[in-house]
C-alpha positions, 0 to 999 in steps of 0.5 A: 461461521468460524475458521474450522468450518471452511470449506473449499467451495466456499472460494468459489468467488474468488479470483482464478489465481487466488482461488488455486492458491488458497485451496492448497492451504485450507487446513492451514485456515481452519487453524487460524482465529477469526481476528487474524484470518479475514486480514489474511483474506483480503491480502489472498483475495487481491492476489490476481492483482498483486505486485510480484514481490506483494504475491512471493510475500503472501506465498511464504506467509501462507507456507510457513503458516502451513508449516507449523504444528498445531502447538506451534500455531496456537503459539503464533497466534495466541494474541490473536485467539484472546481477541473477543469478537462479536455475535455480528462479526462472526455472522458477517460474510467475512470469506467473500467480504474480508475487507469489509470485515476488517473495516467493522473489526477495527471500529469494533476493537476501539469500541471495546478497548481491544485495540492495543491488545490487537496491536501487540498481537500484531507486532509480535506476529510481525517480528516472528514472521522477519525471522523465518520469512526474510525479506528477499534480496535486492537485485540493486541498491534501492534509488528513490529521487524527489523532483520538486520546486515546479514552477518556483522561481527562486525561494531563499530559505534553508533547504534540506535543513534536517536531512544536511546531517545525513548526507551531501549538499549540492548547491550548484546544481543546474536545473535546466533538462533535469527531468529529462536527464533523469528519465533517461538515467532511470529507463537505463538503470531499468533495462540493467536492472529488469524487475516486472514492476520494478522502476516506477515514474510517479507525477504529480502533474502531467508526466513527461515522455518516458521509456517503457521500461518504467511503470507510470501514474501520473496525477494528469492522467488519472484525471478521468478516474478522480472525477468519476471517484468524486461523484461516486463519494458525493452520491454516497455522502448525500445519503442519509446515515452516511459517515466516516466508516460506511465512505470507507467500506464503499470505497473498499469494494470499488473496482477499476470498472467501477471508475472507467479503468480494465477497459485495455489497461494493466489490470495490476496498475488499474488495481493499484491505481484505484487502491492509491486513491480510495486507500492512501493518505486517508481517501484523499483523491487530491495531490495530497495522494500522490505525495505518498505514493511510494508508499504502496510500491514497497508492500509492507509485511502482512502483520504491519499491514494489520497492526496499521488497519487497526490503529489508524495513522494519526494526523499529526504522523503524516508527511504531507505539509501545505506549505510544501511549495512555499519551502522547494527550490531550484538548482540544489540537491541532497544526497543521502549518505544512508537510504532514507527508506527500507531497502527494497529492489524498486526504482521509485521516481516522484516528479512534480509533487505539489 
C-alpha cells in the first residue's frame, strides 16, 4: 500500500488521542513519500504518551505539512521521493507497524547504498522545519547538574581538564549533604517554574527522598522491570535465526505491561521508562543507560530523529567510558559559563552515575 491510498479507518488501532490527531491530517499523509511517512507514524502512534512539549513538536510538524501546497510539498519532500523502496516494504503493514517499518528501512538503506541519500534528505527536511517551526521558549534558563564520584574517597587526578576552559573551577566544595541540598534547590526551582514533566531527578543507584515536584527514575527501582527485560531478550536470543535486527524489532514492540509497568503508574513515565531501556544507548539495560538518560528529556526534531535511525550512532561517538569511576572526585565542581547542552525548559538532575 502506498501514502495516497490512506484512508481513515485504517487508524482504527491506534491510541484514542493519536487517532483524533491524525484524521484532521489525512490529506496532508497521502502527499507524503513511503520513506518519510512511517518515521512520521511512529512519532504519531506514541502521542497518547508523549511528553508535553514532544506532542506541541508533532503538532506544528504536522500543521505545517498540512500547510503546504502541493509544489511546496513536492519540494520539501523530494529527497524523500528519490529514495527507492522494495516490493516488501510497501507490502509491510507499515500504518499500524511503523516502527517495525523504519527498523526494516534502515537495514534496507545500508544494503542498497541509500543511506547517505537518505541522510541528506533528512538533514535538509530538518533545516526547513527550524525555520518555520521554531523551537519554543524557555520558561527558564535550562540547568542540568551531574552528581557523581559515589562511594570515592579521594582520586588525584585532574578533574574537569577539557571543560576548565569554558567555565569556573570549584575546588573547595564541600561535599557533605549535597545531595540533599540539591534536591531541595531543584523542588523550589520547580515549584517556581511548573513545567508538566519538566524537572526531572534521574539516579543511577537508589534515589534519595524528594519532592513531588520532580519527575523520578531511578536505576534501583527499575530493578523489577530490567530482570523481566533480561528474560525477555535471553527467550528471544535462544531462538534459532535471532540476530542483531530482529532483538531490535522485539524490543520496539514491547509494552509497559509487558514488563510488569501500567499497573497504577504514569503511563507517560511507563512509556518513557521502558524506551530509556529498549531504545537508549544501543538496548543496553545496565547503568550504561542511565549515563544517557537526559537524552531522551530533550525530544529532538522529527527530521534528526530520522536521520539518527538511519545512520546509526557509531560506537566510537558515545559518551559512556568504563573508566568513569576511576576519574570522579569529591569536593569540586565546574560551572559552565555557556550551557553545554541545547537550551531547553527542563530541569534535568542525574545523581549517582556509575
Amino acid at each position: 500500500m502506498l501514502p495516497s491510498d490512506l484512508k481513515p479507518e485504517q487508524f482504527n488501532g491506534y491510541p484514542p488521542e493519536a487517532r483524533k490527531l491524525i484524521a484532521g491530517y489525512i490529506a496532508a499523509l497521502r502527499r507524503l513519500p513511503l520513506s518519510f511517512l512511517p518515521n512520521l507514524l511512529r512519532e504519531a502512534i506514541e502521542y497518547d504518551f508523549k511528553f508535553p512539549a514532544e506532542r506541541r513538536a508533532l503538532e506544528e510538524e504536522l500543521a505545517n505539512l498540512n500547510s503546504l501546497s502541493a509544489e511546496q510539498a513536492k519540494d520539501w519532500l523530494q529527497g524523500f521521493a528519490q529514495i527507492r523502496l522494495s516490493s516488501q516494504l510497501e507490502h509491510s503493514d507499515w500504518v499500524n507497524a511503523p516502527a517495525q517499518f523504519v527498523e526494516q528501512l534502515s537495514s534496507y538503506l545500508w544494503t542498497t547504498h541509500q543511506l547517505d541519500a537518505f541522510r541528506i534528505a533528512a538533514l535538509a527536511y530538518a533545516d526547513r522545519l527550524r525555520t518555520v517551526v521554531p523551537s519554543e521558549s524557555p520558561s527558564a534558563p535550562r540547568l542540568g547538574i551531574t552528581v557523581i564520584g559515589q562511594g570515592v574517597a579521594a582520586h588525584d587526578a585532574p578533574l574537569f581538564r577539557k571543560l576548565r576552559a569554558h567555565g569556573a573551577y570549584f575546588g573547595g566544595v564541600k561535599p557533605e549533604n549535597g545531595l540533599r541540598l540539591l534536591l531541595k534547590a531543584l523542588a523550589a526551582r520547580a515549584k517556581s517554574h511548573p513545567v508538566p514533566y519538566g524537572h526531572w531527578y534521574i539516579d543511577g543507584g537508589q534515589a534519595e527522598a524528594y519532592d513531588p515536584a520532580l519527575m523520578c527514575v531511578s536505576y534501583h527501582a527499575l530493578e523489577p522491570v530490567r530482570a523481566a527485560l533480561s528474560g525477555k531478550i535471553r527467550a528471544e536470543i535462544a531462538r534459532p535465526g535471532m540476530g542483531p535486527e530482529a532483538l531490535r524489532t522485539f524490543l520496539a514492540q514491547l509494552r509497559p505491561a509487558d514488563l510488569g509497568l501500567g499497573k497504577a503508574g504514569d503511563a507517560i513515565l511507563d512509556r518513557f521508562q521502558v524506551k530509556m531501556l529498549t531504545e537508549g544507548s544501543g538496548t543496553q539495560i545496565f547503568s550504561t543507560t542511565f549515563a544517557h538518560a537526559a537524552g531522551p528529556l530533550r525530544p529532538a526534531p522529527k527530521a534528526e530523529a530520522d536521520e539518527r535511525d538511519a545512520g546509526r550512532q557509531p560506537r566510537s561517538c558515545r559518551t559512556r567510558s568504563p573508566r568513569l569511576l576511576d576519574r570522579c572526585g569529591h569536593g569540586c565542581l565546574l560551572q559552565l559559563a555557556q550551557p553545554a547542552t541545547p537550551s531547553g525548559c527542563r530541569t534535568i538532575f542525574v545523581s549517582g552515575v556509575v
